[in-house]
TORKOL-4160 file (C-alpha; in steps of 0.2 Angstrom, whole numbers, padded with zeros to 4 digits, m for minus):
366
<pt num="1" X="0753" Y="0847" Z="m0015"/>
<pt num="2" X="0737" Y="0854" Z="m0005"/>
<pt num="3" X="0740" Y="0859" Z="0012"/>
<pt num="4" X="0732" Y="0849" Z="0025"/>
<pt num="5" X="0716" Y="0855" Z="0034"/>
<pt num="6" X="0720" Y="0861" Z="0052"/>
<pt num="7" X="0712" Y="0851" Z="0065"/>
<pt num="8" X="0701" Y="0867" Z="0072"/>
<pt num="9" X="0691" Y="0867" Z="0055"/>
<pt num="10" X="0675" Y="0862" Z="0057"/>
<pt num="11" X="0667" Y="0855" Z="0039"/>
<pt num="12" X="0648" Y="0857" Z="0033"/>
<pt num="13" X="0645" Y="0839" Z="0038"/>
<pt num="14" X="0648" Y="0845" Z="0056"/>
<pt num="15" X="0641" Y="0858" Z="0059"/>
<pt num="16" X="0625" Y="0848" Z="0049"/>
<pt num="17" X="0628" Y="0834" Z="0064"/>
<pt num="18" X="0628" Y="0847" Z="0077"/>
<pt num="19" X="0614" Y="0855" Z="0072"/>
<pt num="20" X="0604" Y="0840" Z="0070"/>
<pt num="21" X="0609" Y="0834" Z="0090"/>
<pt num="22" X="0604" Y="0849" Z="0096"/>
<pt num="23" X="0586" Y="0850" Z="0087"/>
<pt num="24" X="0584" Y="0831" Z="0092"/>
<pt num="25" X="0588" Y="0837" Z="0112"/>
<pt num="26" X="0574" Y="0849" Z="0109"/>
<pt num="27" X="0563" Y="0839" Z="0103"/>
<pt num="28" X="0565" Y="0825" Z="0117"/>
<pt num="29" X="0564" Y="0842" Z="0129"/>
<pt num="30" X="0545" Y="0846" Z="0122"/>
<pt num="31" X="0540" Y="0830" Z="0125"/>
<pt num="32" X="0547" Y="0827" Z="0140"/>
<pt num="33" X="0539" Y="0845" Z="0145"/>
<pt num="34" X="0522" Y="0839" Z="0136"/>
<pt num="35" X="0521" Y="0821" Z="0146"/>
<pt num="36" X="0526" Y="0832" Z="0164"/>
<pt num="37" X="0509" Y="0841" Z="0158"/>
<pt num="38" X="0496" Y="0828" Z="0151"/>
<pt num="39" X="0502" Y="0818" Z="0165"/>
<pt num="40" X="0492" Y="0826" Z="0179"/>
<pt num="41" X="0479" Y="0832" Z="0167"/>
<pt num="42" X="0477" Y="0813" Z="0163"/>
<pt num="43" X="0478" Y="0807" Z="0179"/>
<pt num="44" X="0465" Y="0819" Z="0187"/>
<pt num="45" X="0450" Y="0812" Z="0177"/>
<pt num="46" X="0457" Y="0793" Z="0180"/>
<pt num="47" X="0457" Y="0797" Z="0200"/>
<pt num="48" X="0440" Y="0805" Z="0197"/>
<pt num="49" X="0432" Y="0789" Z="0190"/>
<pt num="50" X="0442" Y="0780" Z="0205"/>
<pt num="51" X="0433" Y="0789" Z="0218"/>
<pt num="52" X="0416" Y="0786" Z="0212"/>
<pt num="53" X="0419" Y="0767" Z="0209"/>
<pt num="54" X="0410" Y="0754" Z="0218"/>
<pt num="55" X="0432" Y="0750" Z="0223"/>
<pt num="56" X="0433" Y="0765" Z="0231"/>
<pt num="57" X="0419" Y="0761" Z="0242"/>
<pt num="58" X="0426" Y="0746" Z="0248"/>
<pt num="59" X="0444" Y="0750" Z="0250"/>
<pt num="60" X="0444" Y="0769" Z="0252"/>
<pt num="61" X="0432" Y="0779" Z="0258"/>
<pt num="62" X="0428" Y="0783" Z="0278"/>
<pt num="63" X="0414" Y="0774" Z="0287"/>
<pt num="64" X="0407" Y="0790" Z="0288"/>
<pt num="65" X="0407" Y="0789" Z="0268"/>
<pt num="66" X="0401" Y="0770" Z="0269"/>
<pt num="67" X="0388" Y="0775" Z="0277"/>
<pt num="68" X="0379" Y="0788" Z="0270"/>
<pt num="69" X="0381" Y="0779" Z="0253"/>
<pt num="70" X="0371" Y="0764" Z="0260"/>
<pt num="71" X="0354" Y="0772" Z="0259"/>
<pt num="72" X="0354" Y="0773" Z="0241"/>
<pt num="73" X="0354" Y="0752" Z="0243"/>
<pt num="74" X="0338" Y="0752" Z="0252"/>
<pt num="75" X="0323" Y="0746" Z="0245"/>
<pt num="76" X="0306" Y="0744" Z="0249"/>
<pt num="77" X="0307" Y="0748" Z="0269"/>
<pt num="78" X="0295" Y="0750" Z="0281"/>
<pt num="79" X="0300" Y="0764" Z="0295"/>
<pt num="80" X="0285" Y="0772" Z="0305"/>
<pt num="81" X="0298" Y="0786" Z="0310"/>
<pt num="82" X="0311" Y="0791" Z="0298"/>
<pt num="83" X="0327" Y="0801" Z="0305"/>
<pt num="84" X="0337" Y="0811" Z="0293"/>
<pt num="85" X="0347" Y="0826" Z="0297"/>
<pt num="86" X="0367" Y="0830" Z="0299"/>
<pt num="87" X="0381" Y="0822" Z="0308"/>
<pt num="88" X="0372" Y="0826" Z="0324"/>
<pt num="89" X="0358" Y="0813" Z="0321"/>
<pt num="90" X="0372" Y="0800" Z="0313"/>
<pt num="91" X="0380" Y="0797" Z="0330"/>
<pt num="92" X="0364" Y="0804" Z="0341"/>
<pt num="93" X="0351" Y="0796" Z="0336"/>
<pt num="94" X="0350" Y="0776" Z="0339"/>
<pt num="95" X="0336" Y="0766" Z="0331"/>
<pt num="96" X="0335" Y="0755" Z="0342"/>
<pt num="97" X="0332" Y="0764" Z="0357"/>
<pt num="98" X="0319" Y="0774" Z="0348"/>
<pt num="99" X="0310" Y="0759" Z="0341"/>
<pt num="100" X="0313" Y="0750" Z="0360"/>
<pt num="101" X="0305" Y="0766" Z="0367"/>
<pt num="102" X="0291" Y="0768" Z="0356"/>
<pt num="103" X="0285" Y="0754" Z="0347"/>
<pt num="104" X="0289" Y="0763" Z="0331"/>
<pt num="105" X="0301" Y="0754" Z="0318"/>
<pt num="106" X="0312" Y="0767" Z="0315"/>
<pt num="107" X="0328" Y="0769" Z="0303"/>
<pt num="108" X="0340" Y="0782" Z="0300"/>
<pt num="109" X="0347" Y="0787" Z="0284"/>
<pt num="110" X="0354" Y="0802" Z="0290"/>
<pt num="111" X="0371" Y="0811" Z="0282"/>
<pt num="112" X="0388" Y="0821" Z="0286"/>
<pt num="113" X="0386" Y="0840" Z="0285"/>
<pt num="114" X="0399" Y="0840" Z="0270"/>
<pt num="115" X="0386" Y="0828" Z="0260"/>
<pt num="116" X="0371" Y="0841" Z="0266"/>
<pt num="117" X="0382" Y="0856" Z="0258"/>
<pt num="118" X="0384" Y="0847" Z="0243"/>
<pt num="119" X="0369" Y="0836" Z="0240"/>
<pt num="120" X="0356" Y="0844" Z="0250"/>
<pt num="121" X="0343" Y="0832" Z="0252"/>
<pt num="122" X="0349" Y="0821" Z="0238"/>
<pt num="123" X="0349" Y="0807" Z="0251"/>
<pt num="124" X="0331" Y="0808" Z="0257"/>
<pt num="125" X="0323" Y="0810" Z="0242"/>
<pt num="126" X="0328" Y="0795" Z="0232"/>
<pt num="127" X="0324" Y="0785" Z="0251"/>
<pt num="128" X="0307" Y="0792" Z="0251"/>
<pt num="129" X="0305" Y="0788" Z="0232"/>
<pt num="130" X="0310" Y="0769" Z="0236"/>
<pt num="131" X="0301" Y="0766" Z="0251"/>
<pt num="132" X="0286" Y="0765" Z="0260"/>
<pt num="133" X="0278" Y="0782" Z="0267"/>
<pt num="134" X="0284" Y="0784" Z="0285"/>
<pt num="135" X="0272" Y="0790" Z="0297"/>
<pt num="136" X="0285" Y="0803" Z="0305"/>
<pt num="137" X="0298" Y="0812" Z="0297"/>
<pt num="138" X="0309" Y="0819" Z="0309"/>
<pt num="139" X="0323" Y="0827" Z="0304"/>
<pt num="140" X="0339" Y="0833" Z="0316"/>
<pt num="141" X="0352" Y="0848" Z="0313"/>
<pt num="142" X="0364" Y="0856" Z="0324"/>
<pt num="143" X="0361" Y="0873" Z="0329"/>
<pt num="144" X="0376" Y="0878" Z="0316"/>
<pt num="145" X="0367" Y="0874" Z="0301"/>
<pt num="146" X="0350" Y="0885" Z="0306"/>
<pt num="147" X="0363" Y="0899" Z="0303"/>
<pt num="148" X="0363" Y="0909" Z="0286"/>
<pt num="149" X="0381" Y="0915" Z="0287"/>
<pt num="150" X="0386" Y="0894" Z="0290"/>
<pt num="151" X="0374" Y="0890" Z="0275"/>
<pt num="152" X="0384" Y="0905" Z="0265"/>
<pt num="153" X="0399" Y="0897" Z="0269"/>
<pt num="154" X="0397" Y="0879" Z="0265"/>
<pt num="155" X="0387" Y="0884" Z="0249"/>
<pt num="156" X="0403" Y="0888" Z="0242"/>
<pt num="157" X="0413" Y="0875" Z="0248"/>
<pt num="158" X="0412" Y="0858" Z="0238"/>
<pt num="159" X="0417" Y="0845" Z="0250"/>
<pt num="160" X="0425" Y="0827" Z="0244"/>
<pt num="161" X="0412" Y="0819" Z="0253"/>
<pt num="162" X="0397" Y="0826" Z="0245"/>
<pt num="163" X="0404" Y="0828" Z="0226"/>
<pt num="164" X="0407" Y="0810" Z="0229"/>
<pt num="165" X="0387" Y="0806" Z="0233"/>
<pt num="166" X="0384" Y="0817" Z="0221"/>
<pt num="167" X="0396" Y="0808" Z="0207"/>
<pt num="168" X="0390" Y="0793" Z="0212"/>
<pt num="169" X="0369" Y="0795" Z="0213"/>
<pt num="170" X="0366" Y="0811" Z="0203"/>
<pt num="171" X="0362" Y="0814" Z="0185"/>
<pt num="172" X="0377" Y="0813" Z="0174"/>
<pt num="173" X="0374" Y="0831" Z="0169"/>
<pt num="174" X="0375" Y="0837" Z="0186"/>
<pt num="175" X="0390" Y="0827" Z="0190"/>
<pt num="176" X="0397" Y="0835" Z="0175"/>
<pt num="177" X="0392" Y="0852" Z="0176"/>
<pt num="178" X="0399" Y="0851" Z="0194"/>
<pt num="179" X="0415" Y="0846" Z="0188"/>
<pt num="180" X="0418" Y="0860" Z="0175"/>
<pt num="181" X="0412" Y="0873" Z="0185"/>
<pt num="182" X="0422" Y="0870" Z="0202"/>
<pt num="183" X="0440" Y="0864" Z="0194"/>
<pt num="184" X="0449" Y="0867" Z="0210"/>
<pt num="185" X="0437" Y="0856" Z="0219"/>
<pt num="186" X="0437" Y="0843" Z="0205"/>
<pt num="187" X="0457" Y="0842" Z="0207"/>
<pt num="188" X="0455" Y="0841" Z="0227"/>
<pt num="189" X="0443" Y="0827" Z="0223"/>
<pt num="190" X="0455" Y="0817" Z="0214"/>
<pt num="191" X="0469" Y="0821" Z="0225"/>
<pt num="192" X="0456" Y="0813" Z="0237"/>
<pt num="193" X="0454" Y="0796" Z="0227"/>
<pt num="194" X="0470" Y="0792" Z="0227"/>
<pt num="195" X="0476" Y="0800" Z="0243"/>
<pt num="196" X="0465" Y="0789" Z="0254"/>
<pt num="197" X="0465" Y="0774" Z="0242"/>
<pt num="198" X="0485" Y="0774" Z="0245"/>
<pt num="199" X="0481" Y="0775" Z="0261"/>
<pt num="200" X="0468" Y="0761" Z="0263"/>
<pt num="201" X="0483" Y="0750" Z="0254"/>
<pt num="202" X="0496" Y="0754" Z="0265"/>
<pt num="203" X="0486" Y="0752" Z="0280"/>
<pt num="204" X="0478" Y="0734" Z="0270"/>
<pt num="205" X="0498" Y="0729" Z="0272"/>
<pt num="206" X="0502" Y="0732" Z="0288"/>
<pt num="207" X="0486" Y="0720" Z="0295"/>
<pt num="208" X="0494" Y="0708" Z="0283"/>
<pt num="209" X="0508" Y="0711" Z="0292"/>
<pt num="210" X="0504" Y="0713" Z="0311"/>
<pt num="211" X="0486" Y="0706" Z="0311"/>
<pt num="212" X="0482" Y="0719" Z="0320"/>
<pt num="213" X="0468" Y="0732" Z="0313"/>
<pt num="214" X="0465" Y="0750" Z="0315"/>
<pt num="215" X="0451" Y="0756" Z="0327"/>
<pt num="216" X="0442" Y="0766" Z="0314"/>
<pt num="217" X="0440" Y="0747" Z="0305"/>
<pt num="218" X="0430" Y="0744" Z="0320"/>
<pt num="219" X="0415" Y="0754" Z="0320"/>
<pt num="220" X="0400" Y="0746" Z="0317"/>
<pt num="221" X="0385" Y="0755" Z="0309"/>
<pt num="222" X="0369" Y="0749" Z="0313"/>
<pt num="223" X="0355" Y="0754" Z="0302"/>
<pt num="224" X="0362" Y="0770" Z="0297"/>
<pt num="225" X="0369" Y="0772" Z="0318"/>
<pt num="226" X="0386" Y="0773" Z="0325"/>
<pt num="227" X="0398" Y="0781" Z="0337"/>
<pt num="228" X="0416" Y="0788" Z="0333"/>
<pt num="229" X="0430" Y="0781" Z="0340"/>
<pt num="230" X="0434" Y="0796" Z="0352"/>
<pt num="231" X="0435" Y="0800" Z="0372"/>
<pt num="232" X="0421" Y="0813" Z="0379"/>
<pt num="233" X="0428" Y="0828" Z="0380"/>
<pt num="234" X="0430" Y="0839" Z="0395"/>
<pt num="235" X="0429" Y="0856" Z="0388"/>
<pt num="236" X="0423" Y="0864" Z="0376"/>
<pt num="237" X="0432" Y="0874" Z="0362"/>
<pt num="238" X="0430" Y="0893" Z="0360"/>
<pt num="239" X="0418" Y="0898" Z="0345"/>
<pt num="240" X="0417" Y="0914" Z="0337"/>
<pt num="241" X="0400" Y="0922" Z="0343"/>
<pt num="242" X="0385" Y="0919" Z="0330"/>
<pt num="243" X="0377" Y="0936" Z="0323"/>
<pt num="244" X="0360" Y="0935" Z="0313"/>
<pt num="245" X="0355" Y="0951" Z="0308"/>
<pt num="246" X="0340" Y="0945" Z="0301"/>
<pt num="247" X="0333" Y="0939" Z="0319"/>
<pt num="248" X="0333" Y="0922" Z="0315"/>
<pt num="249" X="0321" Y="0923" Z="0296"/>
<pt num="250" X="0334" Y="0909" Z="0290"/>
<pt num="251" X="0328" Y="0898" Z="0303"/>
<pt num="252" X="0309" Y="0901" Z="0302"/>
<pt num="253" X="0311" Y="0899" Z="0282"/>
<pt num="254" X="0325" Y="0883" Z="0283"/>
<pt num="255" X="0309" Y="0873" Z="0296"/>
<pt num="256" X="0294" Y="0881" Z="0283"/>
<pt num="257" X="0303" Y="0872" Z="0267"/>
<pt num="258" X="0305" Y="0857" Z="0276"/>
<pt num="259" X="0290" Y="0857" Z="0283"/>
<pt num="260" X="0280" Y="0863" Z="0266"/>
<pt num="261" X="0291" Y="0850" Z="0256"/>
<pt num="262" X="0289" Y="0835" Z="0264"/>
<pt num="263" X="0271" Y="0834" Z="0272"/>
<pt num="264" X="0264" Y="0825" Z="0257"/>
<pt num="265" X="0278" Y="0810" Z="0257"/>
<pt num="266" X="0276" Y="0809" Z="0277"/>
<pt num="267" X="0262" Y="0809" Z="0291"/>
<pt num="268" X="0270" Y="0821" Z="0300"/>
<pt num="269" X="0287" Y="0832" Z="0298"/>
<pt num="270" X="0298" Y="0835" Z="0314"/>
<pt num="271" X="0314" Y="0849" Z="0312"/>
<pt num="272" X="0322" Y="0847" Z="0328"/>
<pt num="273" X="0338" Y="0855" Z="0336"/>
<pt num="274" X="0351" Y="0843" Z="0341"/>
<pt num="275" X="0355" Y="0847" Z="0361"/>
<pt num="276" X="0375" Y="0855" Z="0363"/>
<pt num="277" X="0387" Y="0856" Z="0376"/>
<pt num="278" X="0381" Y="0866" Z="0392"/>
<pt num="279" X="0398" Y="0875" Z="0391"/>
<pt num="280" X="0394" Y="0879" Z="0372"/>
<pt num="281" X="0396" Y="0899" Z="0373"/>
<pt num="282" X="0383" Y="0902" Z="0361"/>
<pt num="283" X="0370" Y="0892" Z="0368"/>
<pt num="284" X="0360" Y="0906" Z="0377"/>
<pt num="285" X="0361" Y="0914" Z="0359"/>
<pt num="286" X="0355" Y="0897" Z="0348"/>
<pt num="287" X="0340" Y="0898" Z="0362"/>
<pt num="288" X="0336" Y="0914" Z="0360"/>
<pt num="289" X="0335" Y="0910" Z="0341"/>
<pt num="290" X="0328" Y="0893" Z="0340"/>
<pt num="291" X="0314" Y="0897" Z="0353"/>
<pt num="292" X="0296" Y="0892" Z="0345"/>
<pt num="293" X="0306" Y="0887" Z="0328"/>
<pt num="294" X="0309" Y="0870" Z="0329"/>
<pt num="295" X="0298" Y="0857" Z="0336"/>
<pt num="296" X="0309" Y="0853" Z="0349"/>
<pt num="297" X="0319" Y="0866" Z="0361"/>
<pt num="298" X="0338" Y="0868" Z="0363"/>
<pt num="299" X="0346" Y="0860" Z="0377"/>
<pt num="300" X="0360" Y="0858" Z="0384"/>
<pt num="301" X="0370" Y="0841" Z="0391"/>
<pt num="302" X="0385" Y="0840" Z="0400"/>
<pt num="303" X="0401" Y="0839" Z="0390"/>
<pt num="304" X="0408" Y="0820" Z="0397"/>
<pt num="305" X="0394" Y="0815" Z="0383"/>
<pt num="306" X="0401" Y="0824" Z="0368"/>
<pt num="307" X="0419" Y="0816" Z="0361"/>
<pt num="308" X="0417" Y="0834" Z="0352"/>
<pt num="309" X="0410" Y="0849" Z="0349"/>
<pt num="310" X="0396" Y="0842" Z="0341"/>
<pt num="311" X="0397" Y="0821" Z="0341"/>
<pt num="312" X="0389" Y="0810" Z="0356"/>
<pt num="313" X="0398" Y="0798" Z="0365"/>
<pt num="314" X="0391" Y="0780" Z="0367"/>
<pt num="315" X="0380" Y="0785" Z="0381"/>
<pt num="316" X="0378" Y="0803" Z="0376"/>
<pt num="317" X="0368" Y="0796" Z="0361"/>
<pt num="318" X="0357" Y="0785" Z="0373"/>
<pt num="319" X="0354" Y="0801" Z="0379"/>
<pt num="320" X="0348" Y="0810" Z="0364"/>
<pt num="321" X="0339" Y="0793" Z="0357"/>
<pt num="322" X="0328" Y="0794" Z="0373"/>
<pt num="323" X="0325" Y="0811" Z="0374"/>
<pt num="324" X="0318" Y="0809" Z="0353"/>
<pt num="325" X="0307" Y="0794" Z="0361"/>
<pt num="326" X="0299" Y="0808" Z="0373"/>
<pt num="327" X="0293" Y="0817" Z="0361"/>
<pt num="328" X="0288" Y="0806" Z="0349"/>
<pt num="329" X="0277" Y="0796" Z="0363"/>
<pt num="330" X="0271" Y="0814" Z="0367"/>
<pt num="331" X="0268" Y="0817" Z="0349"/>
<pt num="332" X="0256" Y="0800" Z="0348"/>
<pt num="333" X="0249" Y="0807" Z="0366"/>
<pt num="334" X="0244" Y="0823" Z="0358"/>
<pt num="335" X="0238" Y="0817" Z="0342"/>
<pt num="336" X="0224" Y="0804" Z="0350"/>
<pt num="337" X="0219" Y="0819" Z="0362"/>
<pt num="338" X="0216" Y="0830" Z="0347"/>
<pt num="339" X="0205" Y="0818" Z="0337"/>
<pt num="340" X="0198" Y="0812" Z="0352"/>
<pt num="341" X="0191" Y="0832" Z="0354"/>
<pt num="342" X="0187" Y="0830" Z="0336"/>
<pt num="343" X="0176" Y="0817" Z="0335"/>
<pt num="344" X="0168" Y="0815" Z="0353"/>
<pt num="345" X="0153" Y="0803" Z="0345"/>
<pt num="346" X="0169" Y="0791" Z="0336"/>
<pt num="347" X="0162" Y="0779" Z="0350"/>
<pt num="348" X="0143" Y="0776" Z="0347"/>
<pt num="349" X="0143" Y="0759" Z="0355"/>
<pt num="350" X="0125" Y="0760" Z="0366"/>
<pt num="351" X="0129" Y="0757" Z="0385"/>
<pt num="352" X="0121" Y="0741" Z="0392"/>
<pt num="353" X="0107" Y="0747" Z="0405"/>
<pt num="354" X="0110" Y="0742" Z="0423"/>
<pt num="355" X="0097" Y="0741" Z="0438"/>
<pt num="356" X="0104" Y="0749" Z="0451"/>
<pt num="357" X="0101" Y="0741" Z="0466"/>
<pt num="358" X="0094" Y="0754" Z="0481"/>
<pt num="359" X="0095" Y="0753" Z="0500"/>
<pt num="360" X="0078" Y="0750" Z="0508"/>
<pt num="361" X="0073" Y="0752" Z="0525"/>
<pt num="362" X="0065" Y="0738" Z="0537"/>
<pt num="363" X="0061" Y="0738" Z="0554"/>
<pt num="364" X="0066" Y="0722" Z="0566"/>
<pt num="365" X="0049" Y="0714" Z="0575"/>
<pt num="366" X="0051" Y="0711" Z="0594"/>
């Protein structure tokens, strides 16, 4: 009779068991570890495509965003004075006032500084491909962006903004050459997408909800124009003070491409400095710089008509609009003075000949 086995044995079929658990567990572990990692990797080219959608247009992106991505809709346009530029011409600049002012049909297509960083002048070029030759070009930047060390700066940042313009209306090799060379910015982009179009939704329910809407839903761009939902301001912020070693050769060069570039798609080309806050501690600085660069001069407004730093009130834009008529109307005034000096005989109409009458004397007879 065998002896029994004790109860501590462990057999071959056990251990075989045992062994086969633990290599299962492992295995589920990897692909639990591989699905935590294709996940994201999955996820950022999907929220990629999501941002540049027509979707994301509609029920994601900023008015700001809205609104710079109109112009590539625009076809077959008439504008006597075209207005491109930053931010500062966005909210400063008010077609109608200029056209109302002027008698010059005048549209404004122009973009965020994040979309100038990233784009350049993506925007104007496919407008001026599309439509009609405008008789002026004039284009608007704040007295940031005439600075080398700001253009250093946002040449290596890759704003949402403009990667999405630039996802959206550029070459598909661009797009994707922009993509595998700036991954972090690609991963921001994404995080972007879905950020605000979770946003968009949440804030979707709640009108359902309440009925009630956002004010930022309320803004209405007119013909490439509005004005941010914000109170004027009554101070200004402290700046770090500008330094240009090269005495302002980034300036003079930024207005010569413009100039040089665009002469041939427009009669005329305007690079105009947008006016600042008169408390603005750099001011006396940007004037010194600016001085006979631009076609305008840098001035200064009170800081009630700013909502901030750099963004017009309501009537500081009526301002700005007005003060873009002046020179415009003294444009046309100078411009008929010149060819007027030019050609002096343009007029050969032959005068009528008059008798001119003459005063004779007669004497009275007694």
């Amino acid at each position: 009779m065998s002896k029994s086995q004790p109860a501590s044995a462990v057999t071959a079929p056990d251990v075989h068991r045992r062994h086969t658990a633990a290599d299962k567990t492992r295995s589920e572990a990897h692909r639990y570890c591989l699905v935590l990692l294709l996940l994201p990797l999955m996820a950022i080219p999907a929220f990629v495509a999501l941002g540049r959608s027509d979707y994301f247009l509609r029920h994601g992106a900023s008015v700001w965003v809205q609104s710079n991505d109109a112009v590539f809709d625009m076809h077959n346009r008439e504008c006597d004075v075209l207005v491109f530029g930053d931010s500062t011409a966005m909210t400063g600049i008010d077609p109608d006032v200029v056209e109302l002012k002027t008698g010059f049909k005048t549209c404004n297509i122009a973009v965020t500084g994040a979309v100038l960083a990233v784009t350049k002048n993506l925007t104007l070029d496919h407008f001026l491909a599309n439509n009609a030759k405008p008789k002026v070009l004039l284009l608007q930047l704040s007295p940031d962006q005439f600075q080398k060390e700001n253009y250093d700066a946002l040449k290596k940042t890759i704003y949402p903004e403009g990667l999405l313009e630039l996802l959206r209306h550029s070459s598909p090799e661009d797009a994707r050459r922009m993509l595998l060379t700036h991954p972090p910015e690609a991963v921001t982009f994404a995080g972007y997408a879905a950020g605000y179009s979770a946003y968009y939704a949440i804030k979707d329910v709640w009108f359902r909800t309440t009925h009630i809407r956002p004010e930022e839903d309320q803004v209405q761009v007119r013909n490439g124009f509005f004005t941010p939902l914000a109170p004027a301001r009554q101070y200004c912020e402290a700046s770090a003070p500008i330094s240009d070693p090269s005495g302002g050769a980034y300036s003079r060069q930024l207005v010569s491409n413009f100039q040089s570039h665009y002469t041939e798609q427009s009669g005329v080309v305007l690079v105009n400095v947008a006016p600042i806050p008169s408390c603005d501690q750099n001011f006396a600085a940007y004037s010194a710089e600016l001085n006979g660069v631009t076609s305008n001069s840098l001035l200064s407004l009170p800081i009630g008509l700013f909502n901030d730093r750099r963004h017009y009130t309501a009537i500081g834009s009526q301002v700005v609009s007005i003060l873009v008529a002046k020179e415009l109307n003294a444009l046309v005034a100078k411009e008929l003075i010149a060819v007027a000096n030019r050609y002096p005989m343009i007029d050969d109409r032959v005068p009528a000949a008059y008798a001119a009458p003459t005063l004779q004397r007669i004497g009275l007879q007694q």
